[in-house]
DRENVEXVO-997924 format. One line per field, with one value per residue: residue in one letter; residue number from 0; x, y, z of N, C-alpha, C in turn. Coordinates in Angstrom, 3 decimals. Last residue first. Layout:
BEGIN
type = c(A;...)
seq = c(NUM;...)
nx = c(X;...)
ny = c(Y;...)
nz = c(Z;...)
cax = c(X;...)
cay = c(Y;...)
caz = c(Z;...)
cx = c(X;...)
cy = c(Y;...)
cz = c(Z;...)
END
This chain:
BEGIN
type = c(X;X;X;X;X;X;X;X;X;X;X;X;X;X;X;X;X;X;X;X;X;X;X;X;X;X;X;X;X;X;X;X;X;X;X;X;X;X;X;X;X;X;X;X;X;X;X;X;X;X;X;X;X;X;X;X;X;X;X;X;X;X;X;X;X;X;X;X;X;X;X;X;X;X;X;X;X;X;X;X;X;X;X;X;X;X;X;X;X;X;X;X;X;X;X;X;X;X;X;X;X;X;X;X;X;X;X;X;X;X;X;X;X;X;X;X;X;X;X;X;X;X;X;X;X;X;X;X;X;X;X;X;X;X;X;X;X;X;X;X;X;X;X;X;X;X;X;X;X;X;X;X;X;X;X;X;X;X;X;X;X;X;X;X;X;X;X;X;X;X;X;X;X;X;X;X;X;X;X;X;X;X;X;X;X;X;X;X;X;X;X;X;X;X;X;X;X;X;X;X;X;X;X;X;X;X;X;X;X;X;X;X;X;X;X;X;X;X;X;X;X;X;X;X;X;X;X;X;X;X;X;X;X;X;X;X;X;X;X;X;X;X;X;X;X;X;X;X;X)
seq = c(248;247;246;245;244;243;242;241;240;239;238;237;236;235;234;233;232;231;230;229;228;227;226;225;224;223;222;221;220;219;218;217;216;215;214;213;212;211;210;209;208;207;206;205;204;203;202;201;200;199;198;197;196;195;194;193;192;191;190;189;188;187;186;185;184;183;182;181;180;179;178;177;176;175;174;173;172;171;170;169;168;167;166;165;164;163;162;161;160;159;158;157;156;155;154;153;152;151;150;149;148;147;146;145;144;143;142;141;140;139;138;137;136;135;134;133;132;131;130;129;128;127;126;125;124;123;122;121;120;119;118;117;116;115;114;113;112;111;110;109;108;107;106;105;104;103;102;101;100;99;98;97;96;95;94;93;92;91;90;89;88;87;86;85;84;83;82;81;80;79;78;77;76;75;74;73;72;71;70;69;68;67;66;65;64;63;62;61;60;59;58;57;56;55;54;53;52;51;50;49;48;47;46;45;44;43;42;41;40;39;38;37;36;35;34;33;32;31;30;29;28;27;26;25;24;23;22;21;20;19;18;17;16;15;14;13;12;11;10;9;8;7;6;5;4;3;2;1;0)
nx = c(-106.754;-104.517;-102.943;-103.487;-104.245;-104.371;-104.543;-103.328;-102.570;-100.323;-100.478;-101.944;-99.661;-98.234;-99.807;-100.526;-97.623;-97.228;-99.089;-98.139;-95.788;-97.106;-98.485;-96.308;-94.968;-97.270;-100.215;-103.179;-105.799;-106.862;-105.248;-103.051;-104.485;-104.783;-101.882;-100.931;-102.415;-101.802;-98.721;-99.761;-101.149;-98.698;-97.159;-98.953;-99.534;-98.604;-97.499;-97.906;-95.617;-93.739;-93.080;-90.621;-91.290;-90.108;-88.999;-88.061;-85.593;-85.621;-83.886;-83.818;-84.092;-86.277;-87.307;-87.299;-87.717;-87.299;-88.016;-87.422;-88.109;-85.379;-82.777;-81.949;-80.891;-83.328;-86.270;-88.515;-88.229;-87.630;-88.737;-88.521;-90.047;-88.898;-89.796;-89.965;-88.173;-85.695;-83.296;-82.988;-84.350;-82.676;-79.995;-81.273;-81.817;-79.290;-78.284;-79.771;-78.989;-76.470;-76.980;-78.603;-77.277;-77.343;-78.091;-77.042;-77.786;-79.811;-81.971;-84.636;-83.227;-83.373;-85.646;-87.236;-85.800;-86.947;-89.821;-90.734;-92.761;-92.467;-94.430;-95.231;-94.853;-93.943;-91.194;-92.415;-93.290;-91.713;-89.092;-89.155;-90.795;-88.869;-87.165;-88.547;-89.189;-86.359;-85.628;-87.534;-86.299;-83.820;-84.033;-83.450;-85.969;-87.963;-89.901;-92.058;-93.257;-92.609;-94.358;-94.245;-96.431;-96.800;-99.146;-99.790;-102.032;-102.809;-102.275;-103.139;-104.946;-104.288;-101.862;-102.548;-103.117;-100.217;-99.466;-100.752;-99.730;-97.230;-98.024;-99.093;-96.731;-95.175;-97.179;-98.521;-98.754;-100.145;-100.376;-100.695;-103.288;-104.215;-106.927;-108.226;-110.336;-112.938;-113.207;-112.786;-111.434;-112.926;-112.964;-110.494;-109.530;-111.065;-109.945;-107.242;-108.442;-109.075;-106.562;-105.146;-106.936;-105.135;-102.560;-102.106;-99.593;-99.211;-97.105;-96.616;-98.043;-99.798;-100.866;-103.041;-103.376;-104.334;-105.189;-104.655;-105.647;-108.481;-108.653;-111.374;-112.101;-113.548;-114.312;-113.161;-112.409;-110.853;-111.193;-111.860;-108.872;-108.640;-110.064;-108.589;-106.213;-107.051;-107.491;-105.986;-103.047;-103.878;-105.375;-107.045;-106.547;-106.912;-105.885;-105.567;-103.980;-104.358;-104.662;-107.118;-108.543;-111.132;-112.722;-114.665;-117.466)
ny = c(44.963;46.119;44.376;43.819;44.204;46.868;47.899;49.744;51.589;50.781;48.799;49.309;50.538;48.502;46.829;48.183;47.880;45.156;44.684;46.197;45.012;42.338;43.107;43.750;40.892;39.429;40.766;39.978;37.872;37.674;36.310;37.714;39.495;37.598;36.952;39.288;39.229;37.042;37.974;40.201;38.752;37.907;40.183;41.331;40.260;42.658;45.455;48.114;50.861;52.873;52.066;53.102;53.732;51.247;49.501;46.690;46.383;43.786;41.614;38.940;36.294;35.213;37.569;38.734;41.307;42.197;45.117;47.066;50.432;52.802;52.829;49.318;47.133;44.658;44.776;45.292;43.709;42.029;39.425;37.810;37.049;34.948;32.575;29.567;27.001;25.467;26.375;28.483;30.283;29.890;30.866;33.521;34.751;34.983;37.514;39.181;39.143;40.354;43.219;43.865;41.679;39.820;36.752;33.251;29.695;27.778;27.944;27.904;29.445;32.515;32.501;32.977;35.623;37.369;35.558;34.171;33.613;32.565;31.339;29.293;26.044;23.491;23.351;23.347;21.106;19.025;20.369;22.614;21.091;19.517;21.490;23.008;20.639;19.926;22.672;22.061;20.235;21.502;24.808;27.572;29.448;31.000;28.905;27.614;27.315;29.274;29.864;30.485;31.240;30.805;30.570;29.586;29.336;26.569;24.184;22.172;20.716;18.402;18.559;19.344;17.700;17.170;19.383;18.776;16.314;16.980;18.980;17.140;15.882;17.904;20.473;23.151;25.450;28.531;29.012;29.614;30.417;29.926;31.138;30.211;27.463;25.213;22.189;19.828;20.176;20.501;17.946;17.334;18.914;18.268;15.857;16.317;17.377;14.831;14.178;15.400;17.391;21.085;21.862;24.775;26.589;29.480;32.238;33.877;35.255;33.115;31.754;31.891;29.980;28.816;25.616;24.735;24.477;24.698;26.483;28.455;30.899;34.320;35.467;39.142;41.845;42.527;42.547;39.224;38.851;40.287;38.597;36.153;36.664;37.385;34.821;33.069;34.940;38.090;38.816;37.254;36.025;33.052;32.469;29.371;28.880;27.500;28.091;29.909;30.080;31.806;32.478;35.305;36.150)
nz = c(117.296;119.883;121.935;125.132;127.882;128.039;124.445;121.828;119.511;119.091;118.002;115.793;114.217;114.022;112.282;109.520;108.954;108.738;107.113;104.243;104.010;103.389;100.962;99.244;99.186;97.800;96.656;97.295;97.596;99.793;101.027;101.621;103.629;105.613;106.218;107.144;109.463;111.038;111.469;113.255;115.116;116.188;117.034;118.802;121.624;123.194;123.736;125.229;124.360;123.592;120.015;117.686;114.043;111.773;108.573;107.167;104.175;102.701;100.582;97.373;97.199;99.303;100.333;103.830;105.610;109.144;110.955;113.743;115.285;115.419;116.535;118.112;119.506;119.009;120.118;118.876;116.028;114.055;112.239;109.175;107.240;104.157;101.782;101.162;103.099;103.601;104.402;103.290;104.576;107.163;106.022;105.259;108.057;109.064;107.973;108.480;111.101;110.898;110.397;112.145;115.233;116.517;117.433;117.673;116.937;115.371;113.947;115.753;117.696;116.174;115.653;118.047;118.877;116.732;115.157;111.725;109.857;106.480;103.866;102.995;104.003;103.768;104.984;107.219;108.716;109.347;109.832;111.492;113.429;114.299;115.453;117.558;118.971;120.284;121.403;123.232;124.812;125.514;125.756;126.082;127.114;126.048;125.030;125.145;122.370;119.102;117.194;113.911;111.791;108.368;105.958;103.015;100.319;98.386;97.018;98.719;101.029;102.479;103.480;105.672;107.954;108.073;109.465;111.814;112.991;113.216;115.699;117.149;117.828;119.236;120.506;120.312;118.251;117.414;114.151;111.010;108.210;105.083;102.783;101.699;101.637;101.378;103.207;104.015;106.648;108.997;110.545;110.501;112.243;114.757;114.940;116.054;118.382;119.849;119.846;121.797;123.467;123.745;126.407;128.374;129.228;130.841;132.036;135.181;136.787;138.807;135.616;132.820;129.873;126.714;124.821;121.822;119.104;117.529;114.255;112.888;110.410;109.082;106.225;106.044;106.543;108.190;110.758;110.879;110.843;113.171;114.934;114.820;116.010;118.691;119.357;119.124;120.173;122.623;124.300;126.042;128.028;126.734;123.926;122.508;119.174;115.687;112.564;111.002;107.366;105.944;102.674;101.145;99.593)
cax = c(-106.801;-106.002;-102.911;-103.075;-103.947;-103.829;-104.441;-103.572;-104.282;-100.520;-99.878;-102.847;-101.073;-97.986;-99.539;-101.861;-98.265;-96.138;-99.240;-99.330;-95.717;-95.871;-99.178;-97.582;-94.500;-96.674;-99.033;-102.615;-104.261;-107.776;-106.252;-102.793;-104.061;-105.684;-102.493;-100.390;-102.887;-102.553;-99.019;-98.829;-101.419;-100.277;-96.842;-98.628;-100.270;-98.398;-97.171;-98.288;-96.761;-93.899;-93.740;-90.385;-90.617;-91.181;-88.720;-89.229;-85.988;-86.463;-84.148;-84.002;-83.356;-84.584;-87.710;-86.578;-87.977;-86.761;-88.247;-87.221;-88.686;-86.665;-83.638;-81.557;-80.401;-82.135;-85.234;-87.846;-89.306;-86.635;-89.309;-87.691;-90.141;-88.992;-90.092;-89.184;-89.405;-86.939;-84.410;-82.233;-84.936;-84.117;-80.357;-80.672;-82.837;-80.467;-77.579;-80.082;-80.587;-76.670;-76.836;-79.107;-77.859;-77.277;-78.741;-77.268;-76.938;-78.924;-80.754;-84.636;-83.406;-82.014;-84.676;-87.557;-85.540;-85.391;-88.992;-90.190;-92.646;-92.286;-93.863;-95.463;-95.211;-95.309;-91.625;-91.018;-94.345;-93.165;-89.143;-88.416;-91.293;-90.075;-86.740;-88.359;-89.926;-86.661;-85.095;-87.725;-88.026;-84.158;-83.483;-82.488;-85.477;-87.041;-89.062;-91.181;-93.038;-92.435;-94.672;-93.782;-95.967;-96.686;-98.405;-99.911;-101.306;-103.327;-101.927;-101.908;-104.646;-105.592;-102.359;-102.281;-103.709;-101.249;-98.510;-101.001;-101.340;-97.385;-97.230;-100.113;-98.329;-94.783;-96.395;-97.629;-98.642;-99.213;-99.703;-100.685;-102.195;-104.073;-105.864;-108.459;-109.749;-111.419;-113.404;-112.925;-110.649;-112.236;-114.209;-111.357;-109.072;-111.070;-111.113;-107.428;-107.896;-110.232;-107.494;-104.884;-106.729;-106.233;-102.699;-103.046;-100.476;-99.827;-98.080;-96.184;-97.305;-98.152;-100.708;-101.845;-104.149;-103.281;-105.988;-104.794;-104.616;-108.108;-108.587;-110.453;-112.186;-112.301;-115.195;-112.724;-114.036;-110.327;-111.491;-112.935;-109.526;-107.725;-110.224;-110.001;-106.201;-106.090;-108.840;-107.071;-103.576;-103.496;-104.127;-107.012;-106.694;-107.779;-105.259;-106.547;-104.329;-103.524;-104.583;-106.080;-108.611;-109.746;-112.498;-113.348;-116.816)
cay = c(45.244;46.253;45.017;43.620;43.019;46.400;47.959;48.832;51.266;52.171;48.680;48.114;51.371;49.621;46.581;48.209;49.390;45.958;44.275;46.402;46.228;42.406;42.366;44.542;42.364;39.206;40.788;40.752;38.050;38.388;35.738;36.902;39.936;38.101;36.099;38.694;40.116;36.513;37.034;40.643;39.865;36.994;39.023;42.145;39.683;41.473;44.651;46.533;50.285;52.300;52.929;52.126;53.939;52.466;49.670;47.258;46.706;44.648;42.195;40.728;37.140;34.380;36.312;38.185;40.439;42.267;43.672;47.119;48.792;52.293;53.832;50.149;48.634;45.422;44.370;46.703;44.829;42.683;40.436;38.417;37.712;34.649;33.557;30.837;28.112;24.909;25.061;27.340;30.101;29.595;30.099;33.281;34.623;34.116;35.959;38.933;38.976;38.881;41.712;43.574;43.247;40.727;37.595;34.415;30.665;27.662;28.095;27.220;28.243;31.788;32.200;32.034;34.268;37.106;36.831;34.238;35.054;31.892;32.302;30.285;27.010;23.583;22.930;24.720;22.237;18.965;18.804;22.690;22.441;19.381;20.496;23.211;21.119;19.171;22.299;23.358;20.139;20.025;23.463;26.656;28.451;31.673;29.328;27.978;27.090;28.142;30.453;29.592;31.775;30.449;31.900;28.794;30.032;27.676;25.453;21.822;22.477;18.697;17.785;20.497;18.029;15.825;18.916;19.923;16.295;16.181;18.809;18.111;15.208;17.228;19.376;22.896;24.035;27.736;29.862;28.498;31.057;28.784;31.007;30.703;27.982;26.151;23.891;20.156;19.464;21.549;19.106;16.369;19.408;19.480;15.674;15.467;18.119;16.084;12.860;15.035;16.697;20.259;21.131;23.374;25.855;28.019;31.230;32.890;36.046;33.558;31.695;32.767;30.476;29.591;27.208;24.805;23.816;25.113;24.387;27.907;29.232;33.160;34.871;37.585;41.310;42.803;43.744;40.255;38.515;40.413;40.036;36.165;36.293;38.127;35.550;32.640;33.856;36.940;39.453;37.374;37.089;33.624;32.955;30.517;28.680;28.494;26.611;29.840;29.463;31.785;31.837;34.264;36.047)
caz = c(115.592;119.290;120.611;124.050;127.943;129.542;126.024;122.418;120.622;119.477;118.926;116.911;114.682;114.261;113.344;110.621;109.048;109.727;108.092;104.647;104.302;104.231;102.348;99.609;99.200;99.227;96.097;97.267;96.401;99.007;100.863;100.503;102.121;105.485;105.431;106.148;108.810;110.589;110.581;111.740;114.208;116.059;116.345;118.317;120.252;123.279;121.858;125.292;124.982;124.565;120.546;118.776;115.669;112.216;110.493;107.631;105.673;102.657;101.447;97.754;96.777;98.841;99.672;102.602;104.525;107.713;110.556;112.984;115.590;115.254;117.126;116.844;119.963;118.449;120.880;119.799;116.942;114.770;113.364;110.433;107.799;106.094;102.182;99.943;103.066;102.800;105.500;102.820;103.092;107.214;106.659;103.965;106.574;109.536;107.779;106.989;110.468;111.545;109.537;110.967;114.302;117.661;116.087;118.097;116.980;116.244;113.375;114.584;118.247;116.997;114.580;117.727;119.553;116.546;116.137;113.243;110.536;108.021;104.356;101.955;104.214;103.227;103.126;106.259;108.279;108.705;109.068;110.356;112.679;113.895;114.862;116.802;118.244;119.424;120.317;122.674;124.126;124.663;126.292;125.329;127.457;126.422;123.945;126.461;124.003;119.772;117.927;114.649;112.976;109.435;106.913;104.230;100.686;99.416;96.816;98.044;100.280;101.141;101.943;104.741;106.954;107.173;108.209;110.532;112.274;112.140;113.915;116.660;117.622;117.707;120.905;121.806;117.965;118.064;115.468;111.853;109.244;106.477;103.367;100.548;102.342;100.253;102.905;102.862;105.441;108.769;110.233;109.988;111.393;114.417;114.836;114.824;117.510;119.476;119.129;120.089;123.167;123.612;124.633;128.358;128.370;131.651;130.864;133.906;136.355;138.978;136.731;133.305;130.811;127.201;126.092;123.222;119.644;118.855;114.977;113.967;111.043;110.049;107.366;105.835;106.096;106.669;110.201;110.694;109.949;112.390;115.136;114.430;114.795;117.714;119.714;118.161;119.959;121.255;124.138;124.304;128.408;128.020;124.635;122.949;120.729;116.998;113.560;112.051;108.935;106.125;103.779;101.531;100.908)
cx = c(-107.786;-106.528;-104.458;-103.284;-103.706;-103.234;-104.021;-103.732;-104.568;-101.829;-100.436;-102.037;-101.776;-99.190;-99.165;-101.159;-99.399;-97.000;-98.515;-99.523;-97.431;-95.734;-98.140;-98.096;-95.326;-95.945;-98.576;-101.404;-103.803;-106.619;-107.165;-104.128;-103.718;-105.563;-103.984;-101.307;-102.159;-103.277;-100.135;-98.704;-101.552;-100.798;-98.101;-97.752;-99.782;-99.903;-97.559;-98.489;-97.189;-95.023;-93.637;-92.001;-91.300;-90.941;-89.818;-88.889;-87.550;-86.754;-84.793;-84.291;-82.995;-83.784;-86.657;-87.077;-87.313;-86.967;-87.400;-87.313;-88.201;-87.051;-85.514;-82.580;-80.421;-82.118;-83.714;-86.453;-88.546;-87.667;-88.116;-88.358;-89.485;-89.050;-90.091;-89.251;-88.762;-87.864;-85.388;-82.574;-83.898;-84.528;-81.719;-80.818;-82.523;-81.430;-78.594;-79.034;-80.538;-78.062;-76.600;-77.906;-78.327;-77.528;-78.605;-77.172;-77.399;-77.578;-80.047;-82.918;-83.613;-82.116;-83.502;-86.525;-86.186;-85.094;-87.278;-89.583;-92.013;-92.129;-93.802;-94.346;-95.170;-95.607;-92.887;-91.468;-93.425;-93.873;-90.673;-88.668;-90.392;-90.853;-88.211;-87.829;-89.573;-88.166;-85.949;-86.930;-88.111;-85.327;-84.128;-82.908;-84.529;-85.463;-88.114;-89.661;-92.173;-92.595;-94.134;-93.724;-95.196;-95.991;-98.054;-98.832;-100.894;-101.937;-102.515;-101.271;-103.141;-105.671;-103.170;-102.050;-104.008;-102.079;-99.671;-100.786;-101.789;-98.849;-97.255;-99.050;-98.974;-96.267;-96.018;-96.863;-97.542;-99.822;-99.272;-99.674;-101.733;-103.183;-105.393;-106.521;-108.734;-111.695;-112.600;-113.862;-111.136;-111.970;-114.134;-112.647;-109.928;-110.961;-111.800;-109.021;-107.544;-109.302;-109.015;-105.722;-106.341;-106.525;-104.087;-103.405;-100.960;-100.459;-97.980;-97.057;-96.674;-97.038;-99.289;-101.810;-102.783;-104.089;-104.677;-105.060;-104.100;-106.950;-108.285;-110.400;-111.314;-112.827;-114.100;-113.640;-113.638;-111.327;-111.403;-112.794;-110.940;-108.480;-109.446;-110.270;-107.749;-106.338;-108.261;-107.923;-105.114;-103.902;-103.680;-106.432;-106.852;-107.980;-106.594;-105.822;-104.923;-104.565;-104.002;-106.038;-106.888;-109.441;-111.054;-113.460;-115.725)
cy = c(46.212;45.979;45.037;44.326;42.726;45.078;47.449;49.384;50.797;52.478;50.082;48.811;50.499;50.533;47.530;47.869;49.112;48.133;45.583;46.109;46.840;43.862;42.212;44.183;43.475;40.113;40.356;40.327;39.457;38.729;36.443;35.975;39.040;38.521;36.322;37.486;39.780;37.898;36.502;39.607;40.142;37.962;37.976;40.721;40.407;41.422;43.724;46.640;48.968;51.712;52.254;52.779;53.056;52.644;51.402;47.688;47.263;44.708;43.557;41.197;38.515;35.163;35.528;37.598;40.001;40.856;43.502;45.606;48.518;50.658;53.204;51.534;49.959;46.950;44.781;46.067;45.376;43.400;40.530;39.192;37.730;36.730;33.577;32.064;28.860;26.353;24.646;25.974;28.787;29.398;29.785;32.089;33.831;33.736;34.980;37.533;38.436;38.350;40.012;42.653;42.739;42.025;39.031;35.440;31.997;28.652;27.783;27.111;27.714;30.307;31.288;31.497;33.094;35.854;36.298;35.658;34.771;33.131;32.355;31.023;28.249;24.964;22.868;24.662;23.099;20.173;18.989;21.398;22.636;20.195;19.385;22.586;22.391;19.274;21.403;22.905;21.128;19.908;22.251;25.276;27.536;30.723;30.946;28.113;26.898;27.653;28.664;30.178;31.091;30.785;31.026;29.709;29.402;28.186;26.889;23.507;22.554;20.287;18.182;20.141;19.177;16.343;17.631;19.495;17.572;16.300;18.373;18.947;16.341;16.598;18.817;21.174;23.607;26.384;28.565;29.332;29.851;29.829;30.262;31.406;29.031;27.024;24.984;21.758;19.484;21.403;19.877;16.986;18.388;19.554;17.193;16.173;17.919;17.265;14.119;14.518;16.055;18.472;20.945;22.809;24.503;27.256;30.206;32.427;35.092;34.213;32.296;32.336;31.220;30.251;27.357;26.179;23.642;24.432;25.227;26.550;28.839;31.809;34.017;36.883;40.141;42.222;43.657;41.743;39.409;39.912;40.413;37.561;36.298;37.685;36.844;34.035;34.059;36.194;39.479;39.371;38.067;34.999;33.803;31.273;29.747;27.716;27.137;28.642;29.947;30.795;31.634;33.687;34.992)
cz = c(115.028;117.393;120.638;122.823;126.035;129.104;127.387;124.322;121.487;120.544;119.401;118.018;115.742;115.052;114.566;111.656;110.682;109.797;108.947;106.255;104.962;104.731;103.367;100.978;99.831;99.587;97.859;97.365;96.414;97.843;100.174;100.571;101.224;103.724;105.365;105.256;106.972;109.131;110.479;111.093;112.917;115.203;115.593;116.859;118.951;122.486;122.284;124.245;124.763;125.163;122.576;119.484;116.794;113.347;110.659;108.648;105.996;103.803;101.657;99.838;97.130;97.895;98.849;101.397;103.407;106.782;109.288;112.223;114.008;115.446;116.674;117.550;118.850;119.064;120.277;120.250;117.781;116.678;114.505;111.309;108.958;106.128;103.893;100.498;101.938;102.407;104.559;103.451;102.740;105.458;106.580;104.717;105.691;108.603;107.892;106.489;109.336;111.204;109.546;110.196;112.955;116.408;116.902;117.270;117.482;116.460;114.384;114.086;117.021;117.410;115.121;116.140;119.196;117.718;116.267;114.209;112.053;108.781;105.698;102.191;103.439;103.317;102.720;104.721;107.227;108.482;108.896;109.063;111.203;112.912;113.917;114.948;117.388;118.680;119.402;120.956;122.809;123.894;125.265;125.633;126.050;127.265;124.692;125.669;124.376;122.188;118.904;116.466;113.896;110.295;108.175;105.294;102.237;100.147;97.271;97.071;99.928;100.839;101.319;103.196;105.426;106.598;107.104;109.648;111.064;111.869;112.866;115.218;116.740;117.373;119.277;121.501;119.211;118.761;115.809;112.694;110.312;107.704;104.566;101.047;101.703;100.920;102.096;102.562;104.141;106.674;109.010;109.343;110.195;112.796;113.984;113.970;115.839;118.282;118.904;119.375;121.986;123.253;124.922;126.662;128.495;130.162;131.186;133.055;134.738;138.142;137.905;134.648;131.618;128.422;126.820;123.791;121.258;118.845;116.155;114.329;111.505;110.306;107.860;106.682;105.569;105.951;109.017;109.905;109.439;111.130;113.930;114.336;114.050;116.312;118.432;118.174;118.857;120.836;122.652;124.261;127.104;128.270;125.763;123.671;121.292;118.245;114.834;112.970;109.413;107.341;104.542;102.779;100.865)
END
């Protein structure tokens, strides 16, 4: 049996988040382990995050620190505190695979905070990570600029692998005016369109997913190529299942 952990957040209406990522692990017969980073609750139609305490979260990863871990997925990380605490404890898995979702707050917003965790993210976690699975508005705020087609994508990529990471999954999904949902992988040399048709139905966790399913496969060594095409398949299909409140793994 492998071991896998997700440093993420709860998501109440588990749509997503820890609850996604644990469901994800299970189907691929992985035993999951969770740091809580915070409880995602819904008020008035908007997301409501509540950080868990830094000093309990420390505490988490204290628990956590000597388990071979075979893989690390990391969602979402509401403040720099809890950055740097990943980043510390990712010392002690110096060659574990490490998937990371940058799953930035209130990330429909240009504004300061946003930037300056992103800015964070790029400085303590890029250079530890395997492989970075941003959506096209979480590129645009890491890079600073706007991503209106594929090749503005495959500009972005080459950017981000030059931040530090050897590997960025682009997630196009429905928003390009293209006919299919469409992603794209880089590993600092080669690109590799991923695209399958657009389906009309609740994708939310649909991201949480595809990078904890990524690091389901590179936890049982499956080739990163493979496990990249592999995700964007099962995701496809979640989406298809899915229901009122999210993907189905």
């Amino acid at each position: 049996m492998k071991y896998i952990l997700t440093i993420a957040g709860s998501d109440t209406l588990s749509g997503g988040g820890l609850q996604t990522d644990l469901a994800t692990f299970k189907k691929n017969k992985l035993f999951g382990f969770v740091a809580i980073t915070s409880i995602v609750t819904m008020k008035q139609s908007e997301y409501q995050i509540h950080p868990i305490d830094i000093e309990i979260f420390k505490e988490e990863l204290e628990t956590l620190k000597s388990i071979p871990f075979a893989a690390i997925k990391i969602g979402l990380l509401p403040n720099i505190e809890m950055i740097q605490a990943v980043a510390k404890f990712l010392n002690y898995f110096p060659t574990t695979p490490i998937i990371l979702d940058p799953v930035l707050v209130f990330k429909e917003a240009l504004d300061q905070e946003v930037s300056i965790m992103s800015q964070a993210i790029v400085q303590y976690l890029l250079p530890r990570a395997s492989i970075i699975t941003p959506n096209l508005k979480e590129a645009e705020i890491i890079c600073q600029g706007s991503i209106n087609n594929v090749k503005d994508m495959e500009n972005f990529c080459k950017k981000i692998v030059n931040l530090g990471v050897p590997n960025v999954l682009l997630k196009g999904g429905n928003r390009l005016k293209t006919t299919n949902a469409l992603d794209l992988f880089y590993d600092g040399q080669n690109f590799n369109v991923l695209q399958l048709e657009k389906i009309p139905k609740n994708a939310n966790g649909s991201g949480c997913m595809l990078a904890a399913d990524i690091a389901s496969s590179l936890a049982i060594n499956i080739d990163l190529n493979e496990a990249v095409k592999l995700a964007k398949n099962r995701v496809f299909n979640a989406i298809k299942a899915s229901t009122l409140y999210g993907v189905a793994p």
